[in-house]
C-alpha positions, -999 to 999 in steps of 0.1 A, spaced: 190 208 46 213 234 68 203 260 38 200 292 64 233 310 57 237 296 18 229 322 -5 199 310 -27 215 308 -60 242 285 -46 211 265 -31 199 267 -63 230 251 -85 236 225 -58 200 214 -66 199 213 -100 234 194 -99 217 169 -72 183 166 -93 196 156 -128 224 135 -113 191 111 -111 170 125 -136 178 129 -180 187 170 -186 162 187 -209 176 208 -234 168 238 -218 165 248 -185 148 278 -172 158 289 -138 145 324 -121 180 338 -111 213 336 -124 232 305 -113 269 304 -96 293 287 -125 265 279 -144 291 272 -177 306 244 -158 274 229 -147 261 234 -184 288 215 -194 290 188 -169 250 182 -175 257 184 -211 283 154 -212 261 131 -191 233 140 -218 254 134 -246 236 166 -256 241 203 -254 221 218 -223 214 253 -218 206 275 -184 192 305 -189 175 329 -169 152 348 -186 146 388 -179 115 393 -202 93 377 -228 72 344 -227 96 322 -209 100 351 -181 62 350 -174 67 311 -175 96 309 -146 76 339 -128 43 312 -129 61 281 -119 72 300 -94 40 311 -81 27 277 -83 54 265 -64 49 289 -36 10 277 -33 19 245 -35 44 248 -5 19 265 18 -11 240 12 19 212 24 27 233 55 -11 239 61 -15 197 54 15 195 81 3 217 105 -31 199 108 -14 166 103 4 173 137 -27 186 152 -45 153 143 -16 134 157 -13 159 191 -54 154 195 -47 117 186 -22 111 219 -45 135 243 -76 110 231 -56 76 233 -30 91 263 1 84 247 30 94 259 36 113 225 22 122 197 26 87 172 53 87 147 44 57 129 6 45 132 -7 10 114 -41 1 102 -53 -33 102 -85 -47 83 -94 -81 68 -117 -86 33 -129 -119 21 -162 -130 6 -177 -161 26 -143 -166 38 -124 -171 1 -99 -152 -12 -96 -136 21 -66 -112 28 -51 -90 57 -42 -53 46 -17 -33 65 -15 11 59 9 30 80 4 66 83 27 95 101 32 127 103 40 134 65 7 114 54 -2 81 43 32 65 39 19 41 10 53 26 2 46 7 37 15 -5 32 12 -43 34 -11 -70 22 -13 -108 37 -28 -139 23 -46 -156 46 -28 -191 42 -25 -209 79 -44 -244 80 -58 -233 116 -76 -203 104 -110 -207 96 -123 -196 64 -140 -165 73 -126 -165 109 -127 -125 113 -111 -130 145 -82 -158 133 -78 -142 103 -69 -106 124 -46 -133 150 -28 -146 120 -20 -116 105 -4 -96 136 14 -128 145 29 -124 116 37 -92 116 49 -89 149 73 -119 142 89 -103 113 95 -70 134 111 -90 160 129 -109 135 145 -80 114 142 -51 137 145 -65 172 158 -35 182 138 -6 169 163 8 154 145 15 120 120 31 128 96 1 114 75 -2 149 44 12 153 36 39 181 -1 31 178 -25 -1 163 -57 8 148 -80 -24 142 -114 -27 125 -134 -42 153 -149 -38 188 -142 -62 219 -137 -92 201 -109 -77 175 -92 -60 203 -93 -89 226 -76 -111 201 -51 -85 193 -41 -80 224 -38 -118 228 -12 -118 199 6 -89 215 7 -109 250 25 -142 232 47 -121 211 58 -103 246 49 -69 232 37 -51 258 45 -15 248 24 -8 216 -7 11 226 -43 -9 203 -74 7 197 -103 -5 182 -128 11 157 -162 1 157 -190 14 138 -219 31 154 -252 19 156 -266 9 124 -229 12 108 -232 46 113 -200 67 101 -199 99 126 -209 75 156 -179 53 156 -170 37 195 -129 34 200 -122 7 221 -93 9 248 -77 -25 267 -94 -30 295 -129 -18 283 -125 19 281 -143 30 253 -146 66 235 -169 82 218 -164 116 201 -184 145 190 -196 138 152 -179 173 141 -146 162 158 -114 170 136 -98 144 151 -128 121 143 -126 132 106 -86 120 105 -96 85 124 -123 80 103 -98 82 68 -75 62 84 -100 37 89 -120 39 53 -82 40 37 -71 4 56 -108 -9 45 -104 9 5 -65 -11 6 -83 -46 18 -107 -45 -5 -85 -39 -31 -61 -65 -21 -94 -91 -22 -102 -86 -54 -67 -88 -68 -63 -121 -51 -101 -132 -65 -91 -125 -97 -60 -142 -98 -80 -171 -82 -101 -169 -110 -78 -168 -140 -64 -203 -122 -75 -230 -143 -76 -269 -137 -58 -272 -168 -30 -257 -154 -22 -289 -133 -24 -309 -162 6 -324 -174 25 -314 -208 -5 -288 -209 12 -252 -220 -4 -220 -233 -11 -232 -269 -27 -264 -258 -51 -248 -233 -62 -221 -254 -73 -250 -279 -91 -271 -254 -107 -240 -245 -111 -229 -279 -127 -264 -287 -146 -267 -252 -155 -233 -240 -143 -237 -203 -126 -263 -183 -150 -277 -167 -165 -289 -200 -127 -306 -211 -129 -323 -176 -163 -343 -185 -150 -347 -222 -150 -383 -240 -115 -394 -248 -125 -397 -287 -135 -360 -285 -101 -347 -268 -84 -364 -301 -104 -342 -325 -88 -312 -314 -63 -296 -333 -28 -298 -321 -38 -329 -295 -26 -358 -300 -42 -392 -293 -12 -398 -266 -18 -363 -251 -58 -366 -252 -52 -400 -236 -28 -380 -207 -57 -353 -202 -86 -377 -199 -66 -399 -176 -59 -372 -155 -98 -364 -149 -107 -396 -149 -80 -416 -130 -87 -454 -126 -113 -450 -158 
């Protein structure tokens, strides 16, 4: 930053000290103009290597046509993020106009719920700005309150943004950090939105602007209805940029739900009721299952065929059969 009146090559050492400070030297490095002090820098990247490191800037030859492409590439690169940045602000400028915020939203989160017949079921949480999808801030919730329903769409949607909004209030009561969202985007119609804004009202947020997406007729992406509080509701032209951005927003929240699900269902499923037994490790349950094929099977076993198998003794087989069969 504050680069303007720097001459380039001092821009240039300055980074190259800043950039291996947190990164291991290579041997060589090839830079495409001659570097302010380079000997000293050499030598100062050379004794945190341990190794002798060379700058060079090469005038001609293979390595010249090798700076002179990186730098190329590097020049493309920058233009397709300013291009990305431009039309990310436009998406965010269209985004206010549509919504009527006051300005265009810094920090917007994404809200969806996935579950299948209401187990394993999980909240998911992306946040998006101005520079993109901010995935480091993406967030995933079990669904674990006793009050909420299995498959509760609605609960599971109250849960989740009761808890979120608690832990804002809790570490960032206030806004200093830039954690608080400028704009909520929930997967739903009326009914999502109404119990949103229900959470909102108990948490005594009154200041953060919800929309809801729902699909179209016959879930039809391109005919998406935004709902507003108060039963506004939008509908925009299917060839709408801004529809385009909205719509990844939404299919990104539903890609990191789904996701989440199925890491939660498969960590469900690699649970085992052997795990509860007790003075049952690793070694023992891979020989029931060895000797039993799955745990179900070790459950309805007879106690004189849990002492056949190897490495159980009569006093363990007589713990794991009493555990199944308590009373018996």
């Amino acid at each position: 930053a504050h680069t303007a009146d720097v001459p380039e090559a001092e821009v240039l050492a300055s980074f190259l000290a800043q950039f291996y400070a947190e990164m291991p030297a290579p041997r060589q490095i090839l830079v495409d103009r001659a570097v302010p002090d380079s000997e000293l820098l050499e030598e100062a990247l050379s004794e945190k290597a341990g190794r002798r490191v060379s700058i060079r800037a090469p005038q001609r030859g293979e390595t010249a046509r090798m700076v002179r492409q990186a730098a190329r590439n590097a020049e493309e690169e920058l233009d397709r993020r300013l291009a990305e940045t431009s039309t990310q602000a436009r998406n965010l400028r269209e985004i206010a106009e549509l919504f009527e915020l006051a300005e265009p939203p810094k920090r917007i989160e994404v809200y969806d719920n996935s579950h299948v017949m209401g187990t394993s079921a999980v909240g998911a949480m992306i946040v998006a700005g101005p520079e993109g999808f901010r995935k480091n801030a993406y967030r995933k919730f079990n669904i674990k309150r006793p009050e909420t329903a299995p498959g509760d769409d609605f609960a599971m949607m109250r849960e989740v943004l009761s808890r979120r909004f608690a832990r804002l209030e809790k570490e960032d009561p206030d806004r200093s950090r830039g954690d608080w969202p400028d704009l909520l985007l929930i997967d739903g119609g009326k009914g999502q939105l109404s119990a949103v804004c229900e959470v909102l009202e108990d948490a005594g947020v009154h200041d953060v602007p919800v929309v809801g997406v729902a699909k179209g007729p016959d879930r039809n992406a391109g005919r998406e209805v935004f709902h507003l509080p108060g039963g506004r509701e939008i509908t925009l032209p299917p060839n709408a940029p801004v529809l385009f951005y909205l719509q990844r927003l939404r299919d990104e929240a539903h890609r990191f739900a789904i996701g989440a699900h199925r890491q939660k269902r498969a960590k469900n499923m690699a649970a085992s009721p052997l795990d509860e037994v007790p003075g049952i490790g690793p070694g023992r349950k891979r020989a029931l299952l060895m000797r039993f094929g799955t745990a179900r099977a070790v459950k309805a076993a007879a106690l004189e065929d849990l002492e056949k198998v190897p490495g159980i003794s009569r006093t363990t087989a007589r713990g794991i059969y009493d555990y199944f069969h308590p009373g018996g």
